[in-house]
N, C-alpha and C positions, 0 to 999 in steps of 0.2 A: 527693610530688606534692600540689601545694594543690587544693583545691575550682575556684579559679578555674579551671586547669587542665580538669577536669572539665566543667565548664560550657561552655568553650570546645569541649571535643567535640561536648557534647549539642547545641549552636548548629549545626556543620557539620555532625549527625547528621542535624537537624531540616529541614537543604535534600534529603539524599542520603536518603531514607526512612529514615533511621535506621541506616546503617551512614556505617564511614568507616577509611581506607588508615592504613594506618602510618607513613607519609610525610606525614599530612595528622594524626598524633597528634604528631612530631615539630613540628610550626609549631605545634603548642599545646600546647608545651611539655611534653609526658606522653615520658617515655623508654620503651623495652624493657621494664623490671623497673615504674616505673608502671603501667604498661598492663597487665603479669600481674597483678597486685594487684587493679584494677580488675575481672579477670574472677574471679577468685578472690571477691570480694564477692557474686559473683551480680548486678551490673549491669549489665554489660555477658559477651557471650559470642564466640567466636572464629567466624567461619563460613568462608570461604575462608584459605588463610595471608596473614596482611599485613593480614587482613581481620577487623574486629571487630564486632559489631550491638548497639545499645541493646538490652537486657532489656525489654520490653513494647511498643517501637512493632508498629505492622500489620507481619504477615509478610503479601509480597505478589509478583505476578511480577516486578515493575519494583526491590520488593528485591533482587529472587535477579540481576537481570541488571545492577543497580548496583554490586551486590559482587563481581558478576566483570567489570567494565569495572576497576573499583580495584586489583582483582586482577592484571588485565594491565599494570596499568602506565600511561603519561602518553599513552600513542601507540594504546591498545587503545580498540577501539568496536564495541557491540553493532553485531549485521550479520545477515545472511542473512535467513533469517523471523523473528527479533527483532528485528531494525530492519523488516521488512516489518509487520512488528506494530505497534512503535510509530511507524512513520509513517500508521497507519491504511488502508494498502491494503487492497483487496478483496481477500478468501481466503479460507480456514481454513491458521491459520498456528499453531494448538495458545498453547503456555504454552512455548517455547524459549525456552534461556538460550544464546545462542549470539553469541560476540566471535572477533573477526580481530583478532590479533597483528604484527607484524612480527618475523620470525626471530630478530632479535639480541636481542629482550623478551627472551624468558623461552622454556625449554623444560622448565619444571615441568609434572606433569601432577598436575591434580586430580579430585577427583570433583563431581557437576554442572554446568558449562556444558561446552557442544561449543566446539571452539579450534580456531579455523581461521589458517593460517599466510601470511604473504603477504610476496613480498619488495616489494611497490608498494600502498603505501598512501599516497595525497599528499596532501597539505591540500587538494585541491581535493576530496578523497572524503569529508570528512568533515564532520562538521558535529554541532549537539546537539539533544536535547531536552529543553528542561530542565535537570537536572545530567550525565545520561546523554548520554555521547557517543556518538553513531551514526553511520554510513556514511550520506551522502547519498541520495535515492532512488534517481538516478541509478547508483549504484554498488550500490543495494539490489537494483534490478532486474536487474542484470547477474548480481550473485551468486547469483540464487535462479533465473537464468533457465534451470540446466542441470540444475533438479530441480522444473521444471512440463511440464503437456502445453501445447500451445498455447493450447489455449482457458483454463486458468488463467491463464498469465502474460500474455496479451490482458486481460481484465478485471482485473488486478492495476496493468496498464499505465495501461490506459486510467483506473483510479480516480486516476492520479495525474495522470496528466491534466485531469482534469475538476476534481481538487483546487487546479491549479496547483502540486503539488509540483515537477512538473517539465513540460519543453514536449519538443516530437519535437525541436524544433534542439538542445537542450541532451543529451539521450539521445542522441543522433546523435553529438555531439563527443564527449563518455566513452566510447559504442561504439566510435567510430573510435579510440581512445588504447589499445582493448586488443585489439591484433591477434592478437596468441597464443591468446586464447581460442574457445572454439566458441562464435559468439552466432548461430550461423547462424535458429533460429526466431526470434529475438528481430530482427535485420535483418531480416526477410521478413515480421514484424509493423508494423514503422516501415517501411517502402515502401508499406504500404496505407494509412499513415495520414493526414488532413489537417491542419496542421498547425493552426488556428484552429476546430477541432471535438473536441470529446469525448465519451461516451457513459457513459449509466449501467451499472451492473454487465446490470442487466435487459437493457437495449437492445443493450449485448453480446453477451449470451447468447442473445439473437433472431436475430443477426446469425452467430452462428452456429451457429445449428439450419438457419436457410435456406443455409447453405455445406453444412451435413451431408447436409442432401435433396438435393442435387447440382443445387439451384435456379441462375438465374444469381445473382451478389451484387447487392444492390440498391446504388444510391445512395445517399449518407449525406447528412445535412443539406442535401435538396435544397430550396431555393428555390423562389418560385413568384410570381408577383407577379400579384394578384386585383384590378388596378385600382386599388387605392390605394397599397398597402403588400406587403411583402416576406412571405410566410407559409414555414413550415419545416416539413417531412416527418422525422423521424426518419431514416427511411430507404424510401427511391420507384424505380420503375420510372419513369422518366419519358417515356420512348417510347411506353409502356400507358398513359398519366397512373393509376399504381397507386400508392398512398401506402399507409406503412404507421407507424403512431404507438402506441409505447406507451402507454397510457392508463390512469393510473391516480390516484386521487384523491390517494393519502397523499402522490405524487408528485408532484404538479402544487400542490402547496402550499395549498390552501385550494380550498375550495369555490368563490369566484367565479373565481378559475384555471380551476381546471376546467371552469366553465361557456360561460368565453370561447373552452374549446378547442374546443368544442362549437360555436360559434356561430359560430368560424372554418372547422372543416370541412362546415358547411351553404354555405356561400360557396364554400368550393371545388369541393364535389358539383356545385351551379348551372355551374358552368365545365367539370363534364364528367369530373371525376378520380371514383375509386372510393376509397375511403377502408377501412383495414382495422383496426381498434383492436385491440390485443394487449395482455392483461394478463400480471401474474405467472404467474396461474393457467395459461395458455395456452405460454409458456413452459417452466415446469416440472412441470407433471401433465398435458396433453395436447397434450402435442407434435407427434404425427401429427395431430390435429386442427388444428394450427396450419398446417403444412404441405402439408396438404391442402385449407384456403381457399384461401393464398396461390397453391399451382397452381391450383388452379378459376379465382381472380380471372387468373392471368396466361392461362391456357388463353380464357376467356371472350374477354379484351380483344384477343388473336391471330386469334378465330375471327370479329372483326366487319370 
């Protein structure tokens, strides 16, 4: 094997974090018996089978789940909470190395990534990042949707929403393409949802601590028009005029944001609504505290 040879890895090493297929040593020209040589120098090491790593680049997660997409083959892509990961949805979704295969790949089994089997993987499921091929969101959410409670895969959903990773009409068509499956909470999350609104993790999770109090549900991006212009509730009783807004600075992108929201909900008060600001804090360390405003505010606006 020449040095060019060589070089030619290290170049496809440098797109893939530093690993690369056996398949992809063969187009540069390095055979079987080259390739053993090369780890035999201590430059290169073996990690998956098929699968070799440059000696010194970053060991890192998106290594570990490069060299087992290579691993799997032309048709293999990270998936479940590893594409939930690297598509950036809301969760805790750990450090998984975890790819879906189709049947007739490969039924080697190794150590390190989980290998999930599937006879229906269609190019409409798939998609990349980067060098790392991945299952679309759409298909991410589907896959991971039979090992969240609700209230996880709602703010996993809703982040990609809000990300424009994906929209409820496009989830809707992939849902409907996989009748076999139980997507049943994941359907009875897309029925409440509207389809030109999304919500922050926080604002999610506001939405439902007032489900859990066995409050009624509030309205979502309720409108309100204060004589000039169109103003928006997080989420409103509108019968009560009860507004409820998460509010928070880091959120609201800068300071004069914030100050505008401020000088918006003075405008709204003047018209008679009650207005309820909810931070992080209110949310996740005093919960019953929160929920016992929102009844006060709704009990009050009942008893006038």
């Amino acid at each position: 094997m020449t040095r060019v040879g060589e070089l030619r890895l290290i170049a496809i090493a440098e797109r893939q974090f530093g690993v690369v297929s056996n398949a992809q040593m063969r187009e540069a020209g390095v055979d079987r018996r080259a390739a053993w040589r090369l780890v035999r120098t201590g430059r290169w090491e073996p990690t998956l089978p098929g699968v070799i790593r440059q000696v010194g680049t970053h060991r890192s997660w998106k290594q570990s789940v490069m060299a087992a997409t290579l691993w799997g083959g032309p048709l293999c892509v990270a998936s479940h909470f590893a594409a939930a990961r690297l598509w950036d949805l809301d969760g805790e979704w750990g450090e998984p190395v975890e790819v879906t295969v189709q049947y007739a790949m490969t039924n080697e089994r190794v150590d390190g990534p989980v290998v999930h089997r599937t006879r229906r993987l269609q190019p409409r499921d798939r998609s990349a990042l980067g060098p790392i091929p991945v299952t679309r969101v759409e298909r991410t959410l589907i896959d991971i949707s039979a090992r969240l409670d609700r209230n996880d895969l709602e703010i996993a959903m809703e982040s990609a929403f809000r990300s424009r990773r994906t929209s409820v009409t496009r989830l809707w068509g992939r849902v409907d393409a996989h009748p076999g499956r139980n997507l049943t909470v994941l359907r009875r999350l897309l029925e409440t949802c509207q389809p030109d609104h999304s919500h922050s993790r926080w604002e999610t999770k506001l939405l439902q601590l007032i489900r859990e109090a066995g409050l009624p549900e509030p309205v979502r991006q309720h409108r309100v028009w204060d004589g000039t212009k169109w103003r928006f509730f997080d989420l409103a009783y509108p019968d009560l005029m009860i507004g409820i807004e998460y509010d928070s600075y880091r959120w609201h992108s800068g300071r004069q944001a914030w100050e505008r929201g401020h000088t918006r909900n003075a405008d709204l008060i003047i018209l008679g609504w009650r207005i309820l600001p909810v931070t992080m804090d209110d949310v996740d360390l005093t919960r019953q505290r929160t929920v016992d405003r929102i009844r006060t505010l709704r009990e009050t606006a009942l008893a006038r």
